[in-house]
N, C-alpha and C positions, 0 to 999 in steps of 0.2 A: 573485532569482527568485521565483515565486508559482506554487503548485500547488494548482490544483481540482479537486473533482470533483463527480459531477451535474450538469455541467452540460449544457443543451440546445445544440443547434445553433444556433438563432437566435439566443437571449440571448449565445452567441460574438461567432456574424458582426455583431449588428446594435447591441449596447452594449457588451460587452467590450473588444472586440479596437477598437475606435475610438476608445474613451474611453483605452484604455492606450497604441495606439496612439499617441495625442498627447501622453502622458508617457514617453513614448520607450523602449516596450516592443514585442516582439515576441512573436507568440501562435503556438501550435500547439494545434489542437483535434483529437481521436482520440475518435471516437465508439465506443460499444459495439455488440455484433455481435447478431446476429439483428435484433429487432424493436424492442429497445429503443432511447429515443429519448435518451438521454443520454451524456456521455464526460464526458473528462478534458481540461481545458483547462492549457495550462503557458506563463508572459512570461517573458520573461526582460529583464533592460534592453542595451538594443543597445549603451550605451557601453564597456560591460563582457562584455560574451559577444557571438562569432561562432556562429552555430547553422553548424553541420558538418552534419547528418545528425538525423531521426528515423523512429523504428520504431513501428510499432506489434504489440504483444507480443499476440497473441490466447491469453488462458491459458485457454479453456474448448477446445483442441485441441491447441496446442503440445508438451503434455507427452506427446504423441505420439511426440513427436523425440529423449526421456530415455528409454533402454532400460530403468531400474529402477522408472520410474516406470511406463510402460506396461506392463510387466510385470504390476505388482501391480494396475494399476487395470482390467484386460484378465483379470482371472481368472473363476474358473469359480465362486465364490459367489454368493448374492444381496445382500450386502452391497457386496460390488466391484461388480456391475451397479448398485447405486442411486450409490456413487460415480461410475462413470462417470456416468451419466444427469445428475446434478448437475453435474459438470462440462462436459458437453457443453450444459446448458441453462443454462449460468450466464452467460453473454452479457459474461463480463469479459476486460477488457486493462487493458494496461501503456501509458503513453506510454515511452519511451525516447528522448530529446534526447541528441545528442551535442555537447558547445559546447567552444569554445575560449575561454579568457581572455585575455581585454583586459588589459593592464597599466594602472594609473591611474598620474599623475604623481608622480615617486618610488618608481616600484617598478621592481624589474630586470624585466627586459624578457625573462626565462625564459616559453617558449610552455609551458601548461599546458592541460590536456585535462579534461574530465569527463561522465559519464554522469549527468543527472538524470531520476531515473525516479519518474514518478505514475502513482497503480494505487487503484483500489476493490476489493478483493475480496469474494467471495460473500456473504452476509450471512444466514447460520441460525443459529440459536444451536448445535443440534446439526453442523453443518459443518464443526468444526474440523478433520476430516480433506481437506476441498474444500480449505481456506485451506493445509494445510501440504505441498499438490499443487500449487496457484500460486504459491506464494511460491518453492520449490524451483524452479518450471518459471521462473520470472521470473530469479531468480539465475542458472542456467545457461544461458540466453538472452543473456543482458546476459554474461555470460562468454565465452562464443561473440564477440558482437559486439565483446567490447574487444581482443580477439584481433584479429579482422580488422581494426580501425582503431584502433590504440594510439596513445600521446600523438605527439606532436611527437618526441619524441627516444626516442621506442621504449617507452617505459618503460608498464603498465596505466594508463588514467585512473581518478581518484578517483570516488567513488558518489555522492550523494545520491537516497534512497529518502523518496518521501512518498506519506503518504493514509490512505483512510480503510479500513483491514485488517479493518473489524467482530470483531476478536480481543482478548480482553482479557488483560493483561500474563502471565498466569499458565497461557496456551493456550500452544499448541507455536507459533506464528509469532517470538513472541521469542525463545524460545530457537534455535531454527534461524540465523534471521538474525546474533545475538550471540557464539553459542555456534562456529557453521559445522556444528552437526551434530545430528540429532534420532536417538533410538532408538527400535528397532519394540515397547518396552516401553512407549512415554508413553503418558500419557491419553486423549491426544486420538484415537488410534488407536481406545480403546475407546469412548469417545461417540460416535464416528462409527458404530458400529455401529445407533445410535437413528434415525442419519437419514432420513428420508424426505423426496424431492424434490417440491415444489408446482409448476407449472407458471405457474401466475397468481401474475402480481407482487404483483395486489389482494390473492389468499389468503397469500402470503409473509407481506407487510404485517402484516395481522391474526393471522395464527398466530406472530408473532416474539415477540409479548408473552406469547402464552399459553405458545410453549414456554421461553423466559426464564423464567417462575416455575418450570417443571421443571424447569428448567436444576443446581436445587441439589440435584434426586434423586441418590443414588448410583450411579454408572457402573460403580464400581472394579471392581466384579466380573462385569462385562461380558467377554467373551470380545474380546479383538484379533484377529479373523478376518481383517481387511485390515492388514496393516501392513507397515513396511518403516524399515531406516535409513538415512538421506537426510543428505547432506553438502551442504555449497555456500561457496563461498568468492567474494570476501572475506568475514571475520568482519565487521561493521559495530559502529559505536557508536549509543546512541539518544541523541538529542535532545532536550532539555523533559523531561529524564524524571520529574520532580516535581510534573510537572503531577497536579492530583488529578483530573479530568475534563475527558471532550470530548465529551461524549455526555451532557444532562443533563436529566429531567424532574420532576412531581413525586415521582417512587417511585423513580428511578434511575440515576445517577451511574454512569459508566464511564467509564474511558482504551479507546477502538476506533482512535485516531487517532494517525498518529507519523512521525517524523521521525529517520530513519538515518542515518549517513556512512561514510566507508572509514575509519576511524581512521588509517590508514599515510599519506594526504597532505594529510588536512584536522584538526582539531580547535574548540573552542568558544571563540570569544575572551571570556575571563575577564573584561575590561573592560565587557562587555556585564551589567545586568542581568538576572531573571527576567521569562520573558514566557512564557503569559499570567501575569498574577497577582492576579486575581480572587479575591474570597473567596468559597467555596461560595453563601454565604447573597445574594447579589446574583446569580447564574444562577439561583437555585429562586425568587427573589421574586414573579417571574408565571407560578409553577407550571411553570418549567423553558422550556427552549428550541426555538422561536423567542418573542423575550418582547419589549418596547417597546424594552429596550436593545440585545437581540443578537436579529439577524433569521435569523439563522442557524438550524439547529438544534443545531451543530456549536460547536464553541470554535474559534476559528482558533490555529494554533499558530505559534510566529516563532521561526526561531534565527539567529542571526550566527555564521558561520564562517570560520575563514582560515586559508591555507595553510600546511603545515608547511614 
């Protein structure tokens, strides 16, 4: 399977999906809502997956439908109204594919289910409390749905969560995801209190660098005016998680980007090497990413997995 994101509509329909097409993949593209002109594109290869079903997860309103989460984001401070507002103007989803596996030759013929789900969330440096109101709203979604359509033999289908979270390892989106559970004590409750929502993508853009340098001011003794503690199940495991970046220019190296799973029906197969495995000093050589070698701006991340 291959999960995107930014990607436009056209560069979909008119190179992607053809060019993969004829290597015997199948595409689902899920564009972003309002105005913006980009989504999340996801193949999967037909010899090996049945697509069953997909959704597309609107997380700038969904978390409408979480009574604790609406609760807290629906209050009566000015901090919770600029959370709403971020969220309501954050223009992101989720793809959620539901597939069934193919068995290949030699393998028992046990019908197996899964939810692969790709998602960009919001992207402000001070947002961490937007990112730990989608990730939540995402989870409990995708939990909803594997209820209504469980594996073959009854049982939850296994995860995989990918994309690009603009969160870095030490914000509240990993712990939630890993953990199953975030407190109305973490940090990111109190950086969120900084935030203030841009409306222009353009001014997003340019103000990410400038609030990234501030980003290492002190928070800690920021009041948590909005908070709340937030559970979600399954617990997930990461993937690649030694990667040193995915995110790299000349001033700044970050892990924003990652790769999830259900730990209870899939795992890493150990036979596989490390991937990516790049030395720093080959992404920063033309001053960071996109460069002559990686056209991206991104690191692509790759895991091999197999059933437990």
């Amino acid at each position: 399977v291959a999960c995107l994101q930014e990607v436009t509509e056209d560069v979909f329909l008119t190179w992607l999906q053809p060019v993969l097409d004829a290597q015997g993949f199948e595409g689902r593209y899920t564009q972003k809502t309002g105005n913006s002109a980009i989504g999340c594109a996801t193949f999967v290869r037909r010899s090996r997956w049945h697509v069953k079903a997909t959704h597309a997860v609107d997380l700038a309103s969904e978390w409408k439908e979480c009574p604790d989460l609406a609760e807290m984001v629906n209050g009566p401070s000015d901090v919770a109204g600029r959370l709403k507002r971020g969220l309501e103007r954050s223009t992101t989803v989720a793809q959620a594919v539901l597939l069934e596996y193919l068995p290949g030759e030699g393998e028992d013929g046990e019908k197996r289910a899964l939810w692969l789900l790709n998602t960009h969330l919001f992207g402000h440096p001070d947002a961490t409390h937007v990112r730990l109101v989608q990730a939540c709203t995402l989870m409990h979604q995708v939990e909803r749905l594997a209820k209504q359509k469980p594996a073959p033999d009854g049982s939850e289908p296994g995860i995989i969560l990918c994309g690009d979270f603009n969160s870095l390892p030490e914000e509240g989106v990993r712990e939630l995801l890993e953990k199953g559970s975030i407190g109305h004590d973490h940090s990111d409750w109190r950086r969120g209190t900084r935030f203030a929502p841009i409306d222009s993508r353009k001014d997003r853009e340019k103000a990410w660098f400038t609030t990234l340098e501030a980003a290492s001011e002190s928070f800690e003794d920021l009041p948590a005016e909005v908070c709340a503690d937030l559970s979600v199940r399954p617990m997930l495991v990461q993937a690649c998680r030694d990667t040193p970046t995915t995110y790299c220019t000349d001033t700044t190296q970050q892990v924003v980007d990652y790769i999830y799973f259900s730990g209870g029906t899939l795992k890493e197969d150990e036979d596989v090497g490390r991937f990516p495995d790049y030395p720093l000093s080959a992404l920063t050589a033309d001053g960071g990413l996109p460069s002559r070698c990686f056209p991206s701006d991104h690191v692509v991340l790759v895991q091999d997995l197999v059933w437990l």
